[in-house]
ChimeraX commands (.cxc) that place a marker at each C-alpha (Angstrom):
marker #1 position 169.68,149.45,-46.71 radius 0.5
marker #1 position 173.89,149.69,-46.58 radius 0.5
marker #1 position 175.97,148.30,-44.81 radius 0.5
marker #1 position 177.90,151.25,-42.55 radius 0.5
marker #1 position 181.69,149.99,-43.85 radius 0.5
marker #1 position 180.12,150.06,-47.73 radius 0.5
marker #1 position 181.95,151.97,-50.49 radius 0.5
marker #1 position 180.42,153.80,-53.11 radius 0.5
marker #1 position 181.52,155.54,-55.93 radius 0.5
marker #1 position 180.24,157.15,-58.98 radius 0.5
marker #1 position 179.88,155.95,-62.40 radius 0.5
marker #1 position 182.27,157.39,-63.96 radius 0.5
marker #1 position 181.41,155.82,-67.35 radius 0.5
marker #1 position 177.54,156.46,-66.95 radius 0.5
marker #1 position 177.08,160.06,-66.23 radius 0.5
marker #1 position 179.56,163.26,-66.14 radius 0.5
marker #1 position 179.52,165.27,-62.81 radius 0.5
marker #1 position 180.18,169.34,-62.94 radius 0.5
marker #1 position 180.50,171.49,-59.83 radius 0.5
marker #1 position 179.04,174.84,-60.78 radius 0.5
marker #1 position 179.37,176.96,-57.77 radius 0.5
marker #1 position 177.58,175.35,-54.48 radius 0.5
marker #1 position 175.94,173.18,-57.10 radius 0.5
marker #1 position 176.35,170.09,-58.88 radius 0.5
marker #1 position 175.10,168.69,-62.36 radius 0.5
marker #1 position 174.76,165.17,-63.26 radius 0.5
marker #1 position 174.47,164.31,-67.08 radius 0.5
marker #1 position 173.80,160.52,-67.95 radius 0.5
marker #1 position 175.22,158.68,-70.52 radius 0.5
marker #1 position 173.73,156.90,-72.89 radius 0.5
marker #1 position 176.17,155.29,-75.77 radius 0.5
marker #1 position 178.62,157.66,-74.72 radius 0.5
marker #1 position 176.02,160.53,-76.07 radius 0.5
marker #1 position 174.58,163.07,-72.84 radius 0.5
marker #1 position 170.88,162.48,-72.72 radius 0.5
marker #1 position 170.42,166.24,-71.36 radius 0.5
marker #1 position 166.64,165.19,-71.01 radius 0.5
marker #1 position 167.55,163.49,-67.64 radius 0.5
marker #1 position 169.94,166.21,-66.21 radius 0.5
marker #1 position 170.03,166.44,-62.46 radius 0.5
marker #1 position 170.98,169.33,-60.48 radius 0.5
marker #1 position 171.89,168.65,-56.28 radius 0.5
marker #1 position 172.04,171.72,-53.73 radius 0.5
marker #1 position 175.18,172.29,-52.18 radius 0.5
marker #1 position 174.48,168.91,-49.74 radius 0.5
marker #1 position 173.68,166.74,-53.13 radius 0.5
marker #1 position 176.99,168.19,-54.30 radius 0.5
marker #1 position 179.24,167.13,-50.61 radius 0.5
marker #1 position 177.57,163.57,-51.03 radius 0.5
marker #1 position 178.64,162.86,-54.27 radius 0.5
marker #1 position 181.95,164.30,-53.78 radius 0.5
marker #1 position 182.44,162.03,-50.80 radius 0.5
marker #1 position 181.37,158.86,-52.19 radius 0.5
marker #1 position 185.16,158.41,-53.68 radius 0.5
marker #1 position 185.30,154.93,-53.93 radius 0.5
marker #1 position 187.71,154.87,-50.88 radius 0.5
marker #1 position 185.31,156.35,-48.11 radius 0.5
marker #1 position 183.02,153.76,-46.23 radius 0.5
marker #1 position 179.82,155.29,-45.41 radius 0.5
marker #1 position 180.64,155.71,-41.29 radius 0.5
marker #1 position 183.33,158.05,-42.93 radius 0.5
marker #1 position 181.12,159.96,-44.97 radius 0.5
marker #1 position 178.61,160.45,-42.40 radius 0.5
marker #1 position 181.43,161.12,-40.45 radius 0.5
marker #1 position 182.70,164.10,-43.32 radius 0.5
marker #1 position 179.50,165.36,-43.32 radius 0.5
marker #1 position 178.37,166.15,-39.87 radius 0.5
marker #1 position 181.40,168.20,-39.40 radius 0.5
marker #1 position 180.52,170.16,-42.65 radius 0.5
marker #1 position 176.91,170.52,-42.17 radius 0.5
marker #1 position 174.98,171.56,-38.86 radius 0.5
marker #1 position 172.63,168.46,-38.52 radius 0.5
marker #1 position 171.99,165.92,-36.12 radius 0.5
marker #1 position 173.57,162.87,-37.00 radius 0.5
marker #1 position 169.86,160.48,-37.41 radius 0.5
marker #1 position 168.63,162.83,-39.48 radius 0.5
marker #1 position 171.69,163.04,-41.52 radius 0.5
marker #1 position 171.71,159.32,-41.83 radius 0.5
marker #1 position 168.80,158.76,-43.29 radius 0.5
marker #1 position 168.64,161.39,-45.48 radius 0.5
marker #1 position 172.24,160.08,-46.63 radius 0.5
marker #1 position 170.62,156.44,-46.77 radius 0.5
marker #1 position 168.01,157.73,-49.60 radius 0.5
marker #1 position 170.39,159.90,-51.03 radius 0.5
marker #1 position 172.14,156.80,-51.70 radius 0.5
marker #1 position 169.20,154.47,-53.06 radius 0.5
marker #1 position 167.81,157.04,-55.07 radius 0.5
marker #1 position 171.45,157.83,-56.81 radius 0.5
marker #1 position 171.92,153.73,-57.03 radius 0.5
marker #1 position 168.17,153.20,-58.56 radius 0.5
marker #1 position 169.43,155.78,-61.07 radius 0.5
marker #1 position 172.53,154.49,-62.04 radius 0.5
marker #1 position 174.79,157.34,-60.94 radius 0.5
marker #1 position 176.48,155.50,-58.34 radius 0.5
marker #1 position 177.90,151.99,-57.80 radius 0.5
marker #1 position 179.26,150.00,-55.03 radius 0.5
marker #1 position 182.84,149.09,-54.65 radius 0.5
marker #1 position 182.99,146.95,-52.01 radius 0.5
marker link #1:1,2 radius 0.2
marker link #1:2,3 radius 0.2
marker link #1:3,4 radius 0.2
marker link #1:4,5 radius 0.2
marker link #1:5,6 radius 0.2
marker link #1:6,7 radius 0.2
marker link #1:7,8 radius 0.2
marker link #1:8,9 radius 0.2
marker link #1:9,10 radius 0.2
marker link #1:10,11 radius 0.2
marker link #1:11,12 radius 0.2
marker link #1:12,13 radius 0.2
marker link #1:13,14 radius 0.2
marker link #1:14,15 radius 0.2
marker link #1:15,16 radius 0.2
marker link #1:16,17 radius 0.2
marker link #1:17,18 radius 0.2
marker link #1:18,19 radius 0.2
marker link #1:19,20 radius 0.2
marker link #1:20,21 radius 0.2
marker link #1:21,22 radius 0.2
marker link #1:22,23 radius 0.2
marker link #1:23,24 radius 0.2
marker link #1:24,25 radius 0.2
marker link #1:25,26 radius 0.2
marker link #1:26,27 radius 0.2
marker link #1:27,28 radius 0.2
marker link #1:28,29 radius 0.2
marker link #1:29,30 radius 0.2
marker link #1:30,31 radius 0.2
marker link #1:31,32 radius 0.2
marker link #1:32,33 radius 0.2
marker link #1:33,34 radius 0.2
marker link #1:34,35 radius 0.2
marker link #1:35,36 radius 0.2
marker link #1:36,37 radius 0.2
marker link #1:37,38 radius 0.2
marker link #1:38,39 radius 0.2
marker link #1:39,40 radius 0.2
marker link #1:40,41 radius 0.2
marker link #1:41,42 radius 0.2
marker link #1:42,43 radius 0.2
marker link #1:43,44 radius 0.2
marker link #1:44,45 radius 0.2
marker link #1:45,46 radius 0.2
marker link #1:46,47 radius 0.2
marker link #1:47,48 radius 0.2
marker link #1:48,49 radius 0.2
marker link #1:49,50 radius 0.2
marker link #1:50,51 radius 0.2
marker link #1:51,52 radius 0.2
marker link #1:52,53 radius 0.2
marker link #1:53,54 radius 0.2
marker link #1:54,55 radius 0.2
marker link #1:55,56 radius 0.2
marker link #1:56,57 radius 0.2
marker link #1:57,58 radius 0.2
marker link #1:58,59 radius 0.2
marker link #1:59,60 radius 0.2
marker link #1:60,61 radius 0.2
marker link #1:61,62 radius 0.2
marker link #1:62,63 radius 0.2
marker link #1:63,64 radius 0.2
marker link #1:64,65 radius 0.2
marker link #1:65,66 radius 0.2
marker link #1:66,67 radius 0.2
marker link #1:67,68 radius 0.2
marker link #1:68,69 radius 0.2
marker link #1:69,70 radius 0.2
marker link #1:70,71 radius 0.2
marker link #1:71,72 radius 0.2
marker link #1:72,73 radius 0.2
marker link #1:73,74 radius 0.2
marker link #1:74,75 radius 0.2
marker link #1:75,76 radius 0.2
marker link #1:76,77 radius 0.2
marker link #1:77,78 radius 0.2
marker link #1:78,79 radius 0.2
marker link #1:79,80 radius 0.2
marker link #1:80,81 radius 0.2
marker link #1:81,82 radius 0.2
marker link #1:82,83 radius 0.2
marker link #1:83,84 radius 0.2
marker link #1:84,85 radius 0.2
marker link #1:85,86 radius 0.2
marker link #1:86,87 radius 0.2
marker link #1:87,88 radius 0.2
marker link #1:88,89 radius 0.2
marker link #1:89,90 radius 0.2
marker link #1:90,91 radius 0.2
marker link #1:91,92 radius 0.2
marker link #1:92,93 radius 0.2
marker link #1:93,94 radius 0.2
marker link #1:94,95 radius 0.2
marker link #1:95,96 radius 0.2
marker link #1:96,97 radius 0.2
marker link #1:97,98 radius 0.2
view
């Protein structure tokens, strides 16, 4: 569980991140090489999370960002956003900042 004033961002050194239309793609890293046998594809809501987990954001403000983007109620956003966020931590694609 996170804290509701943590920061995330994403590892910039561990995967590359391309917006392709409503979508995103996530390629890891490994040695600096893409290992395109783990690529990850998020729907346009994958794509909003990681583009609000800046490193400057705390996660009220990203709930925040996204409930006036998508129509959801905000419990149901929460925890979806909560294992969003262990999921993308458990697979190295994000970190915390603070």
């Amino acid at each position: 569980m996170y804290k509701s004033g943590s920061i995330y961002k994403v590892r910039s050194e561990k995967v590359v991140v391309r917006k392709v239309g409503n979508e995103m793609v996530i390629v890891p890293l490994v040695n600096s090489v893409a290992d395109m046998t783990r690529v990850l594809t998020l729907n346009e809501t994958g794509a909003a999370i990681i583009e609000a987990l800046d490193g400057q954001r705390t996660i009220s403000q990203v709930e925040a960002q996204l409930i006036s983007v998508f129509d959801v109620e905000s419990d149901i956003l929460a925890a979806d956003l909560q294992n969003f966020i262990l999921d993308a931590l458990a697979k190295g694609i994000i970190e915390e900042v603070s």
